[in-house]
Structures are given as C-alpha cells and as structure tokens.
N, C-alpha and C positions, 0 to 999 in steps of 0.2 A: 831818619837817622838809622844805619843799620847799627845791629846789634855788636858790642864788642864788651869784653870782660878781661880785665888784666889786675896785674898787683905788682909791686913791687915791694920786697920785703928789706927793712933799714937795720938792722939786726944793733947796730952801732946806737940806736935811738931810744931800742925796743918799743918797734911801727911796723906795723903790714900797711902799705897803701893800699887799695881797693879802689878798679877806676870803672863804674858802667854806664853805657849809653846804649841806645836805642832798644827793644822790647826784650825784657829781661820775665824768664821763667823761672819757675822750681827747680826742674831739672838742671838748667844752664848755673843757679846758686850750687846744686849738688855737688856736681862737676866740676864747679869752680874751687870749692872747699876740698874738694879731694885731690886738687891740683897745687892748693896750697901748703898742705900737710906732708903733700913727698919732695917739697923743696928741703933742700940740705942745711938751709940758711933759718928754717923754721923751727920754730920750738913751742912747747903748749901753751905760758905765759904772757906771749909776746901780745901787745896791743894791737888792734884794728880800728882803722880809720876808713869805713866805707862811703865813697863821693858816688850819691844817688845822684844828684841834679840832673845829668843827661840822660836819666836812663827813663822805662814807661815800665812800671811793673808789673807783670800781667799774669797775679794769682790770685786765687781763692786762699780764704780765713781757712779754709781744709787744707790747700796745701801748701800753704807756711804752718799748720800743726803737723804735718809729716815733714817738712822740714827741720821745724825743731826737734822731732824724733831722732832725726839723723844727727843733730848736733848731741844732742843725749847720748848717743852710742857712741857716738866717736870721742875718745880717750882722750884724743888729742886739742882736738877742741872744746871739750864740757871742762876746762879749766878758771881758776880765779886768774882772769883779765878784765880789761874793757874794751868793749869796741863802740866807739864814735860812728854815728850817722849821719852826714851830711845832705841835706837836703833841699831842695830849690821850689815844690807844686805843695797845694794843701793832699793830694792823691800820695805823694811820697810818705808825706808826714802819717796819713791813718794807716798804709799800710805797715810803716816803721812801728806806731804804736801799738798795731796788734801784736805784730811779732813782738813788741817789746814784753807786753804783756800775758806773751803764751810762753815766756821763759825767766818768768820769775820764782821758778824755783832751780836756777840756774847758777850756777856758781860767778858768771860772766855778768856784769853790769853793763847795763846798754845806757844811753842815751843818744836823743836826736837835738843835731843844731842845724840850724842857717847858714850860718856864717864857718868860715873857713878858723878864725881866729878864735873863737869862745869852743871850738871841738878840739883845737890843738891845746890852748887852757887847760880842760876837761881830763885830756889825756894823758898831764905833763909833758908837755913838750917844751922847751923852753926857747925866748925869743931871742932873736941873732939867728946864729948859726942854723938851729934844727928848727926852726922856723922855718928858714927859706930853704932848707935841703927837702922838707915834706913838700912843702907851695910850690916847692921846682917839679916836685918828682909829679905829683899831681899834673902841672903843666904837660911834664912829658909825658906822661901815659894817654891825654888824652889828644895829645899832637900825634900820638904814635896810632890813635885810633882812628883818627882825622887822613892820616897819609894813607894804611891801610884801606879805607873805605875807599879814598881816591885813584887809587890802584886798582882796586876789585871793579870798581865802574868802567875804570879805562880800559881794563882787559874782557870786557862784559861787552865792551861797543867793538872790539877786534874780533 
C-alpha cells in the first residue's frame, strides 16, 4: 500500500480526522502536524481522532521521543485535548503505547482503541448524526487515498 496521510478537520464536532496508510515515518507525522496547524479551520483544543489501521509505522523509541519534542514546542499543539488512536496490528498498539507513554507529562490525553465506536465514546462524540459525519469522513479519506494510489499507478505504466 503506498503511503498517504490526510485529515479532515470537523470544527462543528470539535474532531481532526486523521487518515494513514502504507509506510508512515517521523518526518511524514512532522510534516503532517505542521500541515495541520496552518489550517484556518484549526485551533489548539480541538480533538484528534488518528485511523492507524492501514498504515506500517516505521520508527524508532528515539524518534517518536523527538517527535514528542516537537509536540512540546509547538504552542499549538502542547494543549489540553485528546486525541484517540485507532488501531487494527498488535505492532500499531506498542508503538501507540510508547508514544502514549513518552507524553505523559503532556497536557493532551491519549488513548488507543480498536474499534471505531469506543474511540468516538472516548472523544464525545455523540451517536446519530456526528457518528456517521466521523464514519463518513473516515470512509472518505481513505477512498480518497485508494483513488489517488490508482491514478499514481496508472500514470506509472504510461
């Protein structure tokens, strides 16, 4: 699966979606935080909901603790939220735990779920409507990463 990384921010919800699949680094999380901080729709307190399932995370206990580093400096992110982990391998889950654990002097509360529905719980989200507006958006981000890849191959064999 190639790599892709997006978000959608619900501002109406108070949610950042968070969609990744195929080989996810340090740098590519860096990048991706710094990409979601100059959204206009963004704000310090706003909730995260990051969907690991599709993704292969491929760092070192060294550099998710310079990851956190950068979460510590950045103003915008070292705030009182939560951000939800979603996750699908036991490989997602230890390396969710360590980071969970290299930021617990964090103002930000983490946990990791399974399941789609005990992370939405977790975050307040509430069922009905902002239920299915997350479960949609999630759908589409990674339809959108699915069409994306199919395109990059097709123009890969031209």
């Amino acid at each position: 699966m190639k790599k892709n990384i997006t978000y959608k921010i619900l501002p109406q919800i108070n949610i950042v979606v968070e969609y990744f699949s195929g080989p996810i680094h340090i740098s590519d999380m860096i990048a991706h935080k710094k990409d979601i901080i100059k959204n206009i729709e963004f704000y310090p307190n706003i909730n995260f909901i990051a969907d690991l399932r599709d993704s292969q995370l491929l760092y070192t206990k060294q550099e998710l603790s310079e990851y956190v580093g950068f979460i510590k400096e950045e103003k915008k992110l070292n705030t009182h939220r939560k951000t939800a982990i979603l996750t699908s391998t036991p490989q997602q889950v230890a390396q969710s735990t360590i980071y969970e654990s290299l930021t617990k002097d964090l103002p930000i509360r983490f946990k990791i779920f399974s399941t789609l529905q005990a992370t939405l719980e977790w975050v307040s989200v509430k069922k009905g409507l902002e239920f299915s507006m997350i479960e949609g958006t999630i759908l589409k981000l990674k339809n959108e990463s699915s069409v994306r890849s199919h395109y990059s191959k097709v123009l890969q064999r031209q």
